[in-house]
C-alpha positions as CSV (number, residue, x, y, z in Angstrom):
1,X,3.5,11.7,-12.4
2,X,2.5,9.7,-9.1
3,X,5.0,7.5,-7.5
4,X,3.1,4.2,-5.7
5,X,4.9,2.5,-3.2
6,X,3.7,-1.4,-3.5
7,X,4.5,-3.5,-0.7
8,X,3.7,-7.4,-1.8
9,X,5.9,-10.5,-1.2
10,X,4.3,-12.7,-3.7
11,X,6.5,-11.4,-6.9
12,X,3.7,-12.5,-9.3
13,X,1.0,-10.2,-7.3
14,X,3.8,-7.6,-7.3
15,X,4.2,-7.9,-10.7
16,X,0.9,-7.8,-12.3
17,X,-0.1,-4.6,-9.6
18,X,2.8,-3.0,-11.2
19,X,2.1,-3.5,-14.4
20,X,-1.8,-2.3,-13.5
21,X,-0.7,0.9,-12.1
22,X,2.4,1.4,-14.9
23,X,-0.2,1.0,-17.7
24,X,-2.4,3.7,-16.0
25,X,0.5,6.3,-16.1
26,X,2.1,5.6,-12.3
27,X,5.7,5.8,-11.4
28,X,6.0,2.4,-9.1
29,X,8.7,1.7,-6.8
30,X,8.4,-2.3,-4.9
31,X,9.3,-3.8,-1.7
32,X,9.0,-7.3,-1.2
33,X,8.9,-7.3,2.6
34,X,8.3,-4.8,5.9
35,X,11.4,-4.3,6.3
36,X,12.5,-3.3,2.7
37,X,9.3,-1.3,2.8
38,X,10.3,0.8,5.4
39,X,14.0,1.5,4.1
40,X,12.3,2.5,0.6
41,X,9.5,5.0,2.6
42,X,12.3,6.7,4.1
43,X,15.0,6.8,1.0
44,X,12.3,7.1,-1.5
45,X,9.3,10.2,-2.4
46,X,6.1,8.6,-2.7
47,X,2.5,9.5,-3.2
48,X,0.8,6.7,-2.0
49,X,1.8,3.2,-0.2
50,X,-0.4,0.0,-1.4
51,X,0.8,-2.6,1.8
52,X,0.0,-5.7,1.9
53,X,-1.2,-6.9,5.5
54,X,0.6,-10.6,5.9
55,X,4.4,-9.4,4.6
56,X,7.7,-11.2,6.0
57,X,10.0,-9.5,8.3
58,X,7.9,-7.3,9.7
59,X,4.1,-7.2,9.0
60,X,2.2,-4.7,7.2
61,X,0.6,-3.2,10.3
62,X,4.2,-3.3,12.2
63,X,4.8,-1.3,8.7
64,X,1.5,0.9,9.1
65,X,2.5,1.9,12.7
66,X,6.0,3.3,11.6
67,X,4.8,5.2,9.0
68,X,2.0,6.8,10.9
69,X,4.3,7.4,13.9
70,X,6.7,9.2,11.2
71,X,6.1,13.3,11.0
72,X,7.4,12.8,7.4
73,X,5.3,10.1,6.4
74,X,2.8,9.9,8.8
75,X,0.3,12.4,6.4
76,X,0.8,10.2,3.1
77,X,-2.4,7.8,1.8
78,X,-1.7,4.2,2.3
79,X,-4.3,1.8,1.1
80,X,-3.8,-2.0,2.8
81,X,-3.8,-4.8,0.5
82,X,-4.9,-8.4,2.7
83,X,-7.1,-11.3,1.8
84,X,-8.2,-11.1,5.6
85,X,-11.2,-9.7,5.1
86,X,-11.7,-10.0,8.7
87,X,-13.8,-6.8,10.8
88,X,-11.0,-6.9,13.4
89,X,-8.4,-6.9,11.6
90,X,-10.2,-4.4,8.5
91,X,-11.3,-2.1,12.0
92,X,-7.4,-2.1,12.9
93,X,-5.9,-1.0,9.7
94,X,-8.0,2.0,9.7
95,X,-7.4,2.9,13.3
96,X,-4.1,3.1,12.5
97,X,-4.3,5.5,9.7
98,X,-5.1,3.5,6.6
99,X,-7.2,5.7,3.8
100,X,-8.8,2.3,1.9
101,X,-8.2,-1.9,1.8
102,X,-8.7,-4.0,-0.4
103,X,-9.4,-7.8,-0.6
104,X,-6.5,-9.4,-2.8
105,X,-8.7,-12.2,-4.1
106,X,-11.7,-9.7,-5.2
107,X,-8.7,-6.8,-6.7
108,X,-9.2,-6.1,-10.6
109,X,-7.4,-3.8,-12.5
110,X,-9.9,-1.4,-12.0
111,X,-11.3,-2.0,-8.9
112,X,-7.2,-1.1,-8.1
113,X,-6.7,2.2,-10.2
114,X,-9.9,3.0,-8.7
115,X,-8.6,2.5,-5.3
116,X,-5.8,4.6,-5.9
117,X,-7.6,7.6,-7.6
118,X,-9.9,7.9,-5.2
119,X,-7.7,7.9,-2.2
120,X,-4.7,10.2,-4.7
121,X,-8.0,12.7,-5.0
122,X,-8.2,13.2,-1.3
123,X,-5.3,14.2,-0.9
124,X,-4.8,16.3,-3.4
């Protein structure tokens, strides 16, 4: 069984992903900020990370550096979660390592499992 890591400080959002990815047979650990996101990659196993971009504490591409930077982490799939559906900011996250984003207003159940089984397959 896979083990998501979802990083999202709106509890709802949190939530409901959870309960997406649950239902579809994951194992899902949450963080509700960077920094609890970063104690949880390094206490926790994982498969994949879903981060959301605009977190408290530290953001999610303060949280995408780390993990990149991390020879223990830095090879896992992490898929950023933002409603900034800005080029820049989209060009960033994947210069920094990300495998996939989504944009949280347009994110469905499936178009989420999807996002996760593709990116899972890669890597597998």
């Amino acid at each position: 069984m896979k083990k998501i890591l979802l990083v999202e400080d709106e509890k709802e959002i949190r939530e409901l992903y959870a309960l997406y990815l649950t239902d579809m047979g994951y194992t899902v650990i949450s963080a509700e900020d960077g920094n609890v996101a970063l104690q949880k990659a390094l206490a926790e196993d994982w498969d994949l990370m879903l981060l959301d971009i605009m977190l408290p504490g530290q953001d999610g591409i303060q949280v995408l550096k780390m993990i990149k930077a991390n020879e223990r982490l830095r090879d896992r799939p992490v898929i950023a979660l933002t409603n900034l559906n800005v080029e820049s900011v989209i060009n960033e996250i994947f210069d920094l390592g990300a495998d996939g984003f989504l944009v949280k207003s347009e994110i469905t159940p499936d178009k989420i499992v999807n996002e996760v089984e593709t990116v899972l397959q890669k890597y597998s």
